[in-house]
NUFI-5263 format. One record per residue (C-alpha): residue in three letters; x, y, z. Coordinates in steps of 0.1 Angstrom, whole numbers, padded with zeros to 4 digits, always signed. Layout:
BEGIN
ALAXYZ;...
***
This chain:
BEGIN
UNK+0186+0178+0149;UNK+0197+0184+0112;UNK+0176+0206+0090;UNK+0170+0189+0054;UNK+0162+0211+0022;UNK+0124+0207+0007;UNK+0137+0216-0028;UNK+0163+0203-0045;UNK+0173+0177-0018;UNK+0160+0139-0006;UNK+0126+0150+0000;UNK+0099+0148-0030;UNK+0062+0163-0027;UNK+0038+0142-0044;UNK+0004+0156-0050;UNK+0014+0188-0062;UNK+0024+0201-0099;UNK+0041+0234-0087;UNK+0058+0250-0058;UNK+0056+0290-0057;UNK+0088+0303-0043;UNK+0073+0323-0011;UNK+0087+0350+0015;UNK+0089+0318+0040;UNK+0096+0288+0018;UNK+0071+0273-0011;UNK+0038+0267-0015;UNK+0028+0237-0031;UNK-0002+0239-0062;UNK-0018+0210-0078;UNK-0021+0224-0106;UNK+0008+0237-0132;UNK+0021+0273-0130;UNK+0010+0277-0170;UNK-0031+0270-0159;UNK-0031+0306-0135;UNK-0036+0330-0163;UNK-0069+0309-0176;UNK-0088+0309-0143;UNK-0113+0331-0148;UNK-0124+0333-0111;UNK-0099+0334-0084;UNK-0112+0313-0065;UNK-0098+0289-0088;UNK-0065+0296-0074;UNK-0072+0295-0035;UNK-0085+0258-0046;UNK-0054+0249-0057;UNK-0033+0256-0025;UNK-0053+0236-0005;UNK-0029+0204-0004;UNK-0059+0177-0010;UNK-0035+0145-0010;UNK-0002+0163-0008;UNK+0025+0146+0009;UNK+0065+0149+0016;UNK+0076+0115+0008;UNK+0109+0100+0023;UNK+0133+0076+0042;UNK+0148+0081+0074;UNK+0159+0062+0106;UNK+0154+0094+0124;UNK+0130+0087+0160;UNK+0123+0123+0160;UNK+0112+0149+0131;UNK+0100+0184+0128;UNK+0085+0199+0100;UNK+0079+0243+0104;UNK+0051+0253+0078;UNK+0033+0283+0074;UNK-0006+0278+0075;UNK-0032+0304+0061;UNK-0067+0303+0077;UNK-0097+0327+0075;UNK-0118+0342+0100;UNK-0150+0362+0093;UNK-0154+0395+0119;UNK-0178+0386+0147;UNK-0163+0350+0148;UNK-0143+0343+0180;UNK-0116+0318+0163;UNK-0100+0315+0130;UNK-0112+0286+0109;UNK-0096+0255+0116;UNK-0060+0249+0104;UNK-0065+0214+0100;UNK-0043+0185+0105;UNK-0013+0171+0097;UNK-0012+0134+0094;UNK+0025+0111+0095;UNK+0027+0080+0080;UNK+0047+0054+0087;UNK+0055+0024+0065;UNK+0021+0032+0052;UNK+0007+0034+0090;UNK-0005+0065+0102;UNK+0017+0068+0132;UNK+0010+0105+0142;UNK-0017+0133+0136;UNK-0011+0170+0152;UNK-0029+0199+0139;UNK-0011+0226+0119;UNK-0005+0252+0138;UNK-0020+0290+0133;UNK+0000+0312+0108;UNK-0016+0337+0085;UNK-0053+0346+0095;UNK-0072+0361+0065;UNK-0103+0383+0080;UNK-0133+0392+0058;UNK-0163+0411+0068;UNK-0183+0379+0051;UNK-0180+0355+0019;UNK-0165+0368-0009;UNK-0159+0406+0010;UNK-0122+0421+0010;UNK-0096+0402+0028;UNK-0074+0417+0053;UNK-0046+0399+0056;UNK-0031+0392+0099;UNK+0007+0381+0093;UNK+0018+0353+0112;UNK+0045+0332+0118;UNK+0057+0296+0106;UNK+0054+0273+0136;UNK+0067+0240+0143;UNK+0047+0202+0142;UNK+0071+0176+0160;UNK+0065+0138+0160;UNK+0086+0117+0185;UNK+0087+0084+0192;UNK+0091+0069+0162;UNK+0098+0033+0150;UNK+0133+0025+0152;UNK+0151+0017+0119;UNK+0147+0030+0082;UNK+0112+0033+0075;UNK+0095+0054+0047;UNK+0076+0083+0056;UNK+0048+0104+0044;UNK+0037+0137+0059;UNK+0004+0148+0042;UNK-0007+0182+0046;UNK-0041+0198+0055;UNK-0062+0191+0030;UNK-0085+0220+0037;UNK-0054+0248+0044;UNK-0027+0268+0023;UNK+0007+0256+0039;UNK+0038+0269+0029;UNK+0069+0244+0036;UNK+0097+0260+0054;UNK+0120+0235+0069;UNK+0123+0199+0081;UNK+0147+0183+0105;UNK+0160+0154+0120;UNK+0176+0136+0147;UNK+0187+0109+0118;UNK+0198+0107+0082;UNK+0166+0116+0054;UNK+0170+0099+0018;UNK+0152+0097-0011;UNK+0125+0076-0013;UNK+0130+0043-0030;UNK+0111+0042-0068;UNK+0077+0039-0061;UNK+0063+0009-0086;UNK+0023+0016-0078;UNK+0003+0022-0101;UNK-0003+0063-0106;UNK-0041+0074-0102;UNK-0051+0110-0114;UNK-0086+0119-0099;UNK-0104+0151-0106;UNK-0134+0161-0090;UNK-0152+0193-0070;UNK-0153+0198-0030;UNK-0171+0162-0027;UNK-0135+0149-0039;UNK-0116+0175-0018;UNK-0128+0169+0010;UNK-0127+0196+0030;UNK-0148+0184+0061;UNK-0122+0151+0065;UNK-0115+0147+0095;UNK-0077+0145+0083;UNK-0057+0144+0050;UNK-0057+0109+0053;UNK-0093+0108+0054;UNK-0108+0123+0021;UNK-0121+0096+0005;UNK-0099+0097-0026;UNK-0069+0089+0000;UNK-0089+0060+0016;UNK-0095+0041-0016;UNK-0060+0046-0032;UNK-0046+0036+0005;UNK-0069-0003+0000;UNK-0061+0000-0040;UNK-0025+0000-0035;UNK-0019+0030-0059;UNK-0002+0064-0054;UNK-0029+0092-0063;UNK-0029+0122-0071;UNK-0059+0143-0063;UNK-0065+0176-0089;UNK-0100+0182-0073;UNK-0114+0218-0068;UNK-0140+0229-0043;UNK-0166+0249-0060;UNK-0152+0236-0096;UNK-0146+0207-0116;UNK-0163+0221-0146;UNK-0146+0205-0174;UNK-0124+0235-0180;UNK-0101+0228-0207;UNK-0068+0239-0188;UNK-0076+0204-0163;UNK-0083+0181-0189;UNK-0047+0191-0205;UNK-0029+0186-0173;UNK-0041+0154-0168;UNK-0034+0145-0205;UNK+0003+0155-0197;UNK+0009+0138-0166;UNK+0022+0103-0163;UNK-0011+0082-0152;UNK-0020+0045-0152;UNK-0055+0047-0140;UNK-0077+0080-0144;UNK-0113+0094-0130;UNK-0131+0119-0131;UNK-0166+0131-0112;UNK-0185+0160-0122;UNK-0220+0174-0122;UNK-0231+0190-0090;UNK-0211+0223-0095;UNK-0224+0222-0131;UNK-0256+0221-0114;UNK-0256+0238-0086;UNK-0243+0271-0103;UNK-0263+0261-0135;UNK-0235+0265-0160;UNK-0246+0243-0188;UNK-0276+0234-0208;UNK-0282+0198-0218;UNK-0270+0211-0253;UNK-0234+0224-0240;UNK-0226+0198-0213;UNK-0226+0171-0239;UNK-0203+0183-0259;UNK-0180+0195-0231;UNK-0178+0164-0218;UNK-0168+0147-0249;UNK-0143+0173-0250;UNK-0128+0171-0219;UNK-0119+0129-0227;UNK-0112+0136-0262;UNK-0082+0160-0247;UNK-0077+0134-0219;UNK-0078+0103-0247;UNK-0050+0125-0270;UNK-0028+0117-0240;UNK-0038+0087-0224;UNK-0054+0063-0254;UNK-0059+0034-0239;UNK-0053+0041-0198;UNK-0087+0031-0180;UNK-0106+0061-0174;UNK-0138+0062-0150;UNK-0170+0086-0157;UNK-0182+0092-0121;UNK-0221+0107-0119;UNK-0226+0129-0089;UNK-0236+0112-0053;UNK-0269+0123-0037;UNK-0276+0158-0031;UNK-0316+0159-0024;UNK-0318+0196-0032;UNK-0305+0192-0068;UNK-0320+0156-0078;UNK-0350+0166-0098;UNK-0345+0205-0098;UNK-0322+0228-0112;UNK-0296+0254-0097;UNK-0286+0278-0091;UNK-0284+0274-0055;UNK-0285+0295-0021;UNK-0279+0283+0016;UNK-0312+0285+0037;UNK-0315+0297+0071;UNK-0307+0263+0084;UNK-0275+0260+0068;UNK-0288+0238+0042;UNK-0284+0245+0000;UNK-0314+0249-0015;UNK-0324+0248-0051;UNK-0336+0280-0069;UNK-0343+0269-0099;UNK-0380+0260-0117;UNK-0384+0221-0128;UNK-0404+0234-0151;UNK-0372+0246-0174;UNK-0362+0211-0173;UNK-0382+0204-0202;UNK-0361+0235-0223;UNK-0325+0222-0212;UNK-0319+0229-0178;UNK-0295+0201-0155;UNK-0307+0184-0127;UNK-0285+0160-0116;UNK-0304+0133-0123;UNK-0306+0146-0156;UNK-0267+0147-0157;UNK-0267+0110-0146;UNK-0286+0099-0177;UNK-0265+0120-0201;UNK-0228+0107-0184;UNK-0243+0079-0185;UNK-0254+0079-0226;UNK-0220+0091-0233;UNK-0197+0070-0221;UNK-0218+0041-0236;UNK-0215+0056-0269;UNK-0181+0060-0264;UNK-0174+0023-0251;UNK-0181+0014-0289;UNK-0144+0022-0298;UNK-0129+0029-0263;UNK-0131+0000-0242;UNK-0111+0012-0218;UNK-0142+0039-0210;UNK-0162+0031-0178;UNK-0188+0046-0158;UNK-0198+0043-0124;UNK-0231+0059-0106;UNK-0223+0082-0079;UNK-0249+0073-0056;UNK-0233+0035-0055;UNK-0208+0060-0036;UNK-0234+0081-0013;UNK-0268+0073-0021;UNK-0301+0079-0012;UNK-0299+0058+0018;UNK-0266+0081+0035;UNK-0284+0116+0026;UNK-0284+0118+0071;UNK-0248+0123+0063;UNK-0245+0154+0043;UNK-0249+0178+0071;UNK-0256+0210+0048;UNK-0277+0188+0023;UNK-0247+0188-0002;UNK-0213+0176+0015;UNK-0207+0147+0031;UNK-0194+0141+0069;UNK-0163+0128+0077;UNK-0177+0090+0081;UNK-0196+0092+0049;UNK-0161+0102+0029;UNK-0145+0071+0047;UNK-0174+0050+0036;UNK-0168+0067+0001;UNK-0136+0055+0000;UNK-0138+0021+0009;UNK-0171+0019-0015;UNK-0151+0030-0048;UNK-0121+0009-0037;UNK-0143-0020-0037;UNK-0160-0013-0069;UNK-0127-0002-0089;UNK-0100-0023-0076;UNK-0123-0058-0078;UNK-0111-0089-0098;UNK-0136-0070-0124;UNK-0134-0034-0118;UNK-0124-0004-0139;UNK-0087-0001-0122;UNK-0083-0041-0112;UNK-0045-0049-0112;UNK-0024-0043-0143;UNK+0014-0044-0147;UNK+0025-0010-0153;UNK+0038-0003-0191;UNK+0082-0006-0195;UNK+0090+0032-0197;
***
Protein backbone atom coordinates (compact mmCIF):
# COMPACT_ATOMS: atom_id res chain seq x y z
CA UNK A 1 0.00 0.00 0.00
CA UNK A 2 1.23 3.54 -0.95
CA UNK A 3 0.08 6.53 0.97
CA UNK A 4 -1.09 9.48 -1.44
CA UNK A 5 -1.12 13.29 -0.25
CA UNK A 6 -4.87 14.93 0.13
CA UNK A 7 -3.35 18.42 -0.55
CA UNK A 8 -1.33 19.42 -3.13
CA UNK A 9 -1.31 15.93 -4.94
CA UNK A 10 -3.74 13.80 -7.49
CA UNK A 11 -6.64 13.96 -5.24
CA UNK A 12 -9.24 16.92 -5.52
CA UNK A 13 -12.21 17.49 -2.85
CA UNK A 14 -15.19 18.78 -4.46
CA UNK A 15 -17.86 20.14 -2.36
CA UNK A 16 -15.86 22.13 -0.18
CA UNK A 17 -14.52 25.86 -0.50
CA UNK A 18 -11.83 25.58 2.21
CA UNK A 19 -9.68 23.08 4.04
CA UNK A 20 -8.48 24.19 7.69
CA UNK A 21 -5.05 22.95 8.28
CA UNK A 22 -5.70 20.66 11.59
CA UNK A 23 -3.46 18.83 14.31
CA UNK A 24 -4.38 15.47 12.18
CA UNK A 25 -4.70 16.63 8.57
CA UNK A 26 -7.64 19.20 7.11
CA UNK A 27 -10.87 19.72 7.58
CA UNK A 28 -12.91 20.50 4.67
CA UNK A 29 -15.63 23.74 4.85
CA UNK A 30 -18.15 24.58 2.31
CA UNK A 31 -18.01 27.70 2.71
CA UNK A 32 -14.81 30.25 2.19
CA UNK A 33 -12.40 31.03 5.00
CA UNK A 34 -13.28 35.00 4.41
CA UNK A 35 -17.37 34.21 5.53
CA UNK A 36 -16.16 33.04 9.44
CA UNK A 37 -15.80 36.43 10.85
CA UNK A 38 -19.64 37.38 9.65
CA UNK A 39 -21.34 34.50 11.33
CA UNK A 40 -23.00 35.86 13.98
CA UNK A 41 -23.93 32.47 15.63
CA UNK A 42 -21.53 29.73 15.79
CA UNK A 43 -23.47 27.37 14.90
CA UNK A 44 -22.96 28.72 11.61
CA UNK A 45 -19.68 27.26 11.61
CA UNK A 46 -20.33 23.62 12.95
CA UNK A 47 -22.79 23.74 9.73
CA UNK A 48 -20.20 24.18 7.64
CA UNK A 49 -17.96 21.09 8.54
CA UNK A 50 -20.53 18.88 8.08
CA UNK A 51 -19.36 17.53 4.44
CA UNK A 52 -23.07 17.58 2.86
CA UNK A 53 -21.90 16.38 -0.81
CA UNK A 54 -18.18 16.41 -0.25
CA UNK A 55 -16.28 13.99 -2.02
CA UNK A 56 -12.41 13.02 -2.89
CA UNK A 57 -12.50 12.60 -6.46
CA UNK A 58 -9.86 10.42 -8.40
CA UNK A 59 -8.45 7.64 -10.79
CA UNK A 60 -6.90 4.56 -9.73
CA UNK A 61 -6.43 0.84 -10.85
CA UNK A 62 -5.86 0.14 -7.21
CA UNK A 63 -8.29 -3.17 -5.91
CA UNK A 64 -7.76 -2.07 -2.50
CA UNK A 65 -7.91 1.56 -0.78
CA UNK A 66 -7.84 3.03 2.70
CA UNK A 67 -8.78 6.31 3.67
CA UNK A 68 -7.84 7.27 7.84
CA UNK A 69 -10.14 10.38 8.88
CA UNK A 70 -10.80 11.84 11.96
CA UNK A 71 -14.65 12.00 12.80
CA UNK A 72 -16.25 14.36 15.53
CA UNK A 73 -19.54 13.20 17.06
CA UNK A 74 -21.59 14.37 20.15
CA UNK A 75 -23.03 12.73 22.95
CA UNK A 76 -25.35 14.30 25.56
CA UNK A 77 -24.55 12.81 29.38
CA UNK A 78 -27.13 10.17 30.28
CA UNK A 79 -26.96 8.83 26.65
CA UNK A 80 -25.28 5.41 26.33
CA UNK A 81 -23.63 5.97 22.71
CA UNK A 82 -22.24 8.84 20.85
CA UNK A 83 -24.32 10.12 18.00
CA UNK A 84 -23.91 8.39 14.98
CA UNK A 85 -20.70 8.89 12.86
CA UNK A 86 -22.33 8.33 9.79
CA UNK A 87 -21.26 6.76 6.62
CA UNK A 88 -18.94 6.75 4.23
CA UNK A 89 -20.09 5.98 0.80
CA UNK A 90 -17.39 4.75 -2.42
CA UNK A 91 -18.25 5.25 -5.80
CA UNK A 92 -17.26 3.64 -8.52
CA UNK A 93 -17.53 4.69 -12.11
CA UNK A 94 -20.45 6.50 -10.77
CA UNK A 95 -21.74 3.12 -8.92
CA UNK A 96 -21.73 3.02 -5.33
CA UNK A 97 -19.61 0.07 -4.89
CA UNK A 98 -18.97 0.28 -1.02
CA UNK A 99 -20.59 1.98 2.12
CA UNK A 100 -18.76 1.55 5.79
CA UNK A 101 -19.44 3.81 8.52
CA UNK A 102 -16.84 6.34 9.67
CA UNK A 103 -15.41 5.24 12.46
CA UNK A 104 -15.57 6.98 16.13
CA UNK A 105 -12.89 9.81 16.71
CA UNK A 106 -13.61 12.96 18.75
CA UNK A 107 -16.72 12.64 21.02
CA UNK A 108 -18.05 16.11 22.09
CA UNK A 109 -20.21 15.70 25.47
CA UNK A 110 -22.73 18.32 26.55
CA UNK A 111 -24.95 18.26 29.50
CA UNK A 112 -27.85 19.12 26.83
CA UNK A 113 -28.41 21.43 23.55
CA UNK A 114 -26.57 24.29 23.30
CA UNK A 115 -24.67 23.61 27.11
CA UNK A 116 -20.74 23.63 27.26
CA UNK A 117 -18.88 21.15 25.31
CA UNK A 118 -16.30 18.97 26.70
CA UNK A 119 -14.28 17.86 24.26
CA UNK A 120 -13.14 13.41 24.55
CA UNK A 121 -9.93 13.20 22.12
CA UNK A 122 -9.79 10.45 19.93
CA UNK A 123 -8.00 9.03 17.30
CA UNK A 124 -8.13 8.98 13.40
CA UNK A 125 -9.16 5.40 12.34
CA UNK A 126 -9.04 3.64 9.24
CA UNK A 127 -12.21 2.76 6.41
CA UNK A 128 -10.87 0.12 3.95
CA UNK A 129 -12.66 -1.04 0.73
CA UNK A 130 -11.41 -4.26 -1.07
CA UNK A 131 -12.45 -5.85 -3.75
CA UNK A 132 -12.60 -3.49 -6.25
CA UNK A 133 -13.17 -3.53 -10.06
CA UNK A 134 -10.10 -4.35 -11.80
CA UNK A 135 -8.71 -1.61 -14.19
CA UNK A 136 -8.67 2.34 -14.09
CA UNK A 137 -11.91 3.42 -12.85
CA UNK A 138 -12.77 6.85 -11.35
CA UNK A 139 -13.63 7.11 -7.85
CA UNK A 140 -15.53 9.19 -5.46
CA UNK A 141 -15.38 8.85 -1.68
CA UNK A 142 -18.15 11.19 -0.14
CA UNK A 143 -17.98 11.93 3.38
CA UNK A 144 -20.69 11.86 6.20
CA UNK A 145 -22.91 14.25 5.48
CA UNK A 146 -24.01 14.65 9.01
CA UNK A 147 -20.24 14.54 10.71
CA UNK A 148 -16.98 16.89 10.96
CA UNK A 149 -14.17 14.57 9.24
CA UNK A 150 -10.83 15.63 9.09
CA UNK A 151 -8.74 13.90 6.09
CA UNK A 152 -5.57 12.43 7.21
CA UNK A 153 -4.24 9.94 4.76
CA UNK A 154 -5.16 7.77 1.78
CA UNK A 155 -3.42 4.75 0.35
CA UNK A 156 -3.20 2.34 -2.17
CA UNK A 157 -2.36 -0.93 -3.43
CA UNK A 158 -2.19 0.81 -7.17
CA UNK A 159 -1.22 4.10 -8.82
CA UNK A 160 -3.94 7.36 -7.85
CA UNK A 161 -4.18 10.17 -10.65
CA UNK A 162 -5.97 13.08 -11.18
CA UNK A 163 -9.22 12.92 -12.24
CA UNK A 164 -9.88 13.48 -15.84
CA UNK A 165 -11.71 17.27 -16.59
CA UNK A 166 -15.00 16.86 -15.44
CA UNK A 167 -17.33 18.54 -18.51
CA UNK A 168 -20.90 18.33 -16.34
CA UNK A 169 -22.57 20.92 -15.89
CA UNK A 170 -21.73 22.70 -12.20
CA UNK A 171 -24.88 23.09 -9.84
CA UNK A 172 -24.69 25.40 -6.65
CA UNK A 173 -27.69 24.57 -4.31
CA UNK A 174 -28.22 26.40 -1.10
CA UNK A 175 -30.74 25.48 1.31
CA UNK A 176 -31.36 24.70 5.42
CA UNK A 177 -31.26 21.12 7.06
CA UNK A 178 -34.14 19.87 4.55
CA UNK A 179 -31.24 20.31 1.83
CA UNK A 180 -28.53 18.91 4.22
CA UNK A 181 -29.86 16.14 5.02
CA UNK A 182 -28.86 15.11 8.02
CA UNK A 183 -31.21 12.04 8.60
CA UNK A 184 -29.85 10.34 4.97
CA UNK A 185 -29.31 7.29 5.28
CA UNK A 186 -25.84 8.04 3.49
CA UNK A 187 -24.04 10.89 1.68
CA UNK A 188 -25.15 9.54 -1.30
CA UNK A 189 -28.61 9.82 -0.23
CA UNK A 190 -29.49 13.54 0.60
CA UNK A 191 -31.65 14.40 -1.90
CA UNK A 192 -29.63 17.13 -3.50
CA UNK A 193 -27.00 14.09 -4.35
CA UNK A 194 -29.88 11.96 -5.82
CA UNK A 195 -31.14 14.53 -8.28
CA UNK A 196 -27.61 15.75 -9.56
CA UNK A 197 -26.64 11.83 -9.73
CA UNK A 198 -30.18 11.42 -12.57
CA UNK A 199 -29.33 15.18 -13.84
CA UNK A 200 -25.94 14.28 -14.82
CA UNK A 201 -24.37 17.41 -13.09
CA UNK A 202 -21.62 17.75 -10.50
CA UNK A 203 -23.19 19.73 -7.42
CA UNK A 204 -22.13 21.41 -4.96
CA UNK A 205 -24.25 21.59 -1.84
CA UNK A 206 -23.73 25.08 0.40
CA UNK A 207 -26.80 24.16 2.63
CA UNK A 208 -26.88 24.84 6.39
CA UNK A 209 -28.95 23.13 8.99
CA UNK A 210 -30.73 25.59 11.11
CA UNK A 211 -29.83 28.45 8.37
CA UNK A 212 -30.31 29.40 4.95
CA UNK A 213 -31.40 32.85 5.82
CA UNK A 214 -30.40 34.85 2.96
CA UNK A 215 -27.36 36.10 4.69
CA UNK A 216 -25.36 38.22 2.44
CA UNK A 217 -21.95 36.38 3.01
CA UNK A 218 -23.81 33.12 0.87
CA UNK A 219 -25.25 34.94 -1.71
CA UNK A 220 -21.61 36.33 -2.50
CA UNK A 221 -20.06 33.05 -2.48
CA UNK A 222 -22.26 31.70 -4.81
CA UNK A 223 -21.88 34.89 -7.04
CA UNK A 224 -18.13 34.02 -7.07
CA UNK A 225 -18.09 30.52 -7.82
CA UNK A 226 -18.02 29.06 -11.20
CA UNK A 227 -21.90 27.72 -11.68
CA UNK A 228 -24.00 26.68 -14.64
CA UNK A 229 -27.18 26.01 -13.07
CA UNK A 230 -28.18 27.58 -9.48
CA UNK A 231 -31.05 27.05 -6.67
CA UNK A 232 -31.85 28.09 -3.87
CA UNK A 233 -34.74 27.01 -1.02
CA UNK A 234 -35.53 29.05 1.83
CA UNK A 235 -38.38 29.84 4.20
CA UNK A 236 -38.83 27.33 7.03
CA UNK A 237 -35.84 28.57 9.15
CA UNK A 238 -37.10 32.09 8.33
CA UNK A 239 -40.17 30.82 9.78
CA UNK A 240 -39.61 28.67 12.23
CA UNK A 241 -37.26 31.12 14.20
CA UNK A 242 -39.48 34.05 13.00
CA UNK A 243 -36.74 36.28 11.64
CA UNK A 244 -38.54 38.43 9.07
CA UNK A 245 -41.62 40.33 8.60
CA UNK A 246 -43.42 40.23 5.33
CA UNK A 247 -41.82 43.86 5.02
CA UNK A 248 -38.03 42.61 5.42
CA UNK A 249 -38.23 39.20 3.66
CA UNK A 250 -39.10 40.86 0.43
CA UNK A 251 -36.56 42.91 0.12
CA UNK A 252 -33.95 40.41 1.36
CA UNK A 253 -34.86 38.14 -1.06
CA UNK A 254 -34.48 40.53 -3.93
CA UNK A 255 -31.20 41.10 -2.41
CA UNK A 256 -29.83 38.00 -2.08
CA UNK A 257 -30.47 37.36 -6.37
CA UNK A 258 -29.53 40.78 -7.07
CA UNK A 259 -25.97 39.77 -5.45
CA UNK A 260 -26.34 36.31 -7.05
CA UNK A 261 -27.53 38.07 -10.66
CA UNK A 262 -24.12 40.55 -10.34
CA UNK A 263 -22.28 37.24 -10.79
CA UNK A 264 -24.27 34.97 -12.69
CA UNK A 265 -26.57 37.27 -15.24
CA UNK A 266 -28.05 35.03 -17.20
CA UNK A 267 -27.23 31.25 -15.43
CA UNK A 268 -30.77 29.65 -14.65
CA UNK A 269 -31.51 30.20 -11.23
CA UNK A 270 -34.44 28.27 -9.28
CA UNK A 271 -36.66 29.93 -6.35
CA UNK A 272 -37.65 26.88 -4.31
CA UNK A 273 -40.79 27.57 -1.63
CA UNK A 274 -40.46 25.38 1.50
CA UNK A 275 -42.01 21.59 1.41
CA UNK A 276 -44.73 20.70 3.95
CA UNK A 277 -44.11 21.23 7.49
CA UNK A 278 -47.84 21.04 9.13
CA UNK A 279 -46.80 22.98 12.23
CA UNK A 280 -45.78 26.09 10.32
CA UNK A 281 -48.44 26.12 7.25
CA UNK A 282 -50.86 28.68 8.48
CA UNK A 283 -49.08 29.81 11.82
CA UNK A 284 -46.18 31.54 12.65
CA UNK A 285 -42.84 30.64 14.56
CA UNK A 286 -41.09 30.66 16.63
CA UNK A 287 -40.95 27.12 17.30
CA UNK A 288 -40.32 24.46 20.28
CA UNK A 289 -40.19 20.58 20.27
CA UNK A 290 -43.18 19.00 22.17
CA UNK A 291 -43.07 16.16 24.35
CA UNK A 292 -43.52 13.80 21.47
CA UNK A 293 -40.52 14.92 19.68
CA UNK A 294 -42.56 16.84 17.37
CA UNK A 295 -41.98 21.03 16.49
CA UNK A 296 -44.59 22.88 17.32
CA UNK A 297 -45.62 26.34 16.48
CA UNK A 298 -45.69 29.11 19.13
CA UNK A 299 -46.70 31.70 17.37
CA UNK A 300 -50.53 33.58 17.21
CA UNK A 301 -52.15 33.49 13.55
CA UNK A 302 -53.63 36.25 14.60
CA UNK A 303 -50.21 38.49 13.93
CA UNK A 304 -50.46 37.26 10.50
CA UNK A 305 -52.61 39.99 9.58
CA UNK A 306 -49.57 42.64 11.06
CA UNK A 307 -46.63 40.91 9.08
CA UNK A 308 -45.82 37.84 10.56
CA UNK A 309 -44.56 34.52 7.97
CA UNK A 310 -46.19 31.44 7.79
CA UNK A 311 -45.01 29.50 5.24
CA UNK A 312 -47.68 29.52 3.26
CA UNK A 313 -47.38 33.07 3.44
CA UNK A 314 -43.68 32.76 2.24
CA UNK A 315 -44.99 30.65 -0.68
CA UNK A 316 -47.16 33.48 -2.04
CA UNK A 317 -44.48 36.14 -1.65
CA UNK A 318 -41.44 33.72 -3.49
CA UNK A 319 -43.78 33.12 -5.53
CA UNK A 320 -44.85 37.15 -6.46
CA UNK A 321 -41.25 37.83 -6.68
CA UNK A 322 -39.77 35.87 -8.91
CA UNK A 323 -42.80 36.62 -11.33
CA UNK A 324 -41.97 40.21 -11.12
CA UNK A 325 -38.64 39.51 -11.70
CA UNK A 326 -39.24 37.09 -14.80
CA UNK A 327 -40.27 40.42 -16.59
CA UNK A 328 -36.50 41.14 -17.35
CA UNK A 329 -34.81 37.89 -16.11
CA UNK A 330 -36.00 35.09 -17.99
CA UNK A 331 -33.66 32.92 -16.75
CA UNK A 332 -35.63 33.34 -13.16
CA UNK A 333 -37.83 30.28 -12.15
CA UNK A 334 -39.80 29.03 -9.39
CA UNK A 335 -40.78 25.87 -8.29
CA UNK A 336 -43.34 25.00 -5.16
CA UNK A 337 -41.75 23.01 -2.53
CA UNK A 338 -44.52 20.85 -1.75
CA UNK A 339 -44.34 19.46 -5.63
CA UNK A 340 -41.10 18.09 -3.62
CA UNK A 341 -42.80 16.80 -0.15
CA UNK A 342 -46.35 17.73 -0.07
CA UNK A 343 -49.22 17.34 1.90
CA UNK A 344 -49.68 13.84 0.85
CA UNK A 345 -45.85 12.62 2.37
CA UNK A 346 -46.37 14.72 5.76
CA UNK A 347 -46.20 10.52 7.40
CA UNK A 348 -42.70 11.05 6.44
CA UNK A 349 -41.33 13.84 8.50
CA UNK A 350 -40.88 11.88 11.66
CA UNK A 351 -40.52 15.09 13.96
CA UNK A 352 -43.23 17.10 11.94
CA UNK A 353 -40.40 19.12 10.16
CA UNK A 354 -37.65 16.83 8.48
CA UNK A 355 -38.03 14.39 6.24
CA UNK A 356 -37.03 10.46 6.46
CA UNK A 357 -34.48 8.98 4.59
CA UNK A 358 -37.14 7.58 1.72
CA UNK A 359 -38.84 10.86 1.53
CA UNK A 360 -35.19 12.71 0.71
CA UNK A 361 -34.80 9.89 -2.03
CA UNK A 362 -38.18 10.59 -3.32
CA UNK A 363 -37.09 14.37 -3.09
CA UNK A 364 -34.45 13.82 -5.22
CA UNK A 365 -35.81 11.97 -7.89
CA UNK A 366 -38.97 14.47 -7.82
CA UNK A 367 -36.77 17.76 -8.46
CA UNK A 368 -34.65 15.81 -11.04
CA UNK A 369 -37.69 15.15 -12.86
CA UNK A 370 -39.04 18.57 -12.75
CA UNK A 371 -35.64 20.46 -13.49
CA UNK A 372 -33.74 18.33 -15.81
CA UNK A 373 -37.10 17.64 -18.18
CA UNK A 374 -37.03 18.53 -22.01
CA UNK A 375 -38.79 21.85 -20.36
CA UNK A 376 -37.40 22.34 -17.01
CA UNK A 377 -35.40 25.10 -15.33
CA UNK A 378 -31.80 23.13 -15.73
CA UNK A 379 -32.83 20.99 -19.08
CA UNK A 380 -29.47 20.34 -20.98
CA UNK A 381 -27.31 23.25 -22.13
CA UNK A 382 -23.83 23.24 -23.59
CA UNK A 383 -21.60 24.66 -21.14
CA UNK A 384 -20.16 28.34 -22.12
CA UNK A 385 -16.15 28.18 -23.95
CA UNK A 386 -14.03 29.40 -20.84
Amino acid sequence: MREYPLVGGPVEVRGALDLERTPAGVMPRRLPAWTKEQYQNPTVYGGTVMPSGVRLVFRTEARVLEFEVLTSTGQLDGDPEPRPTGMLDLTVDGVLVGRQRAPLGNVMRMAGPGAEQRLIPGKPGTARFAGLPAGMKDVELWLPQQTPTELVALRADGEVLAPLPDGRPRWVHHGSSISHCLEADGPTGTWPVVAASIGGVEVTNLSEPGNAMLDPYVARTIRDLPADLISLKTGVNIVGLATFRLRTFGPAVHGFLDTIRDGHPDTPLLVISPVSCPALEDRPGPTTVGPDGRITALGDPADLAQGALSLQVVRDELARIVAARQAHDPHLHHLDGRDLLGPADVDDLPDGLHPSAAAYRRMGERFAAHAFAAAGPFRARPRPTE
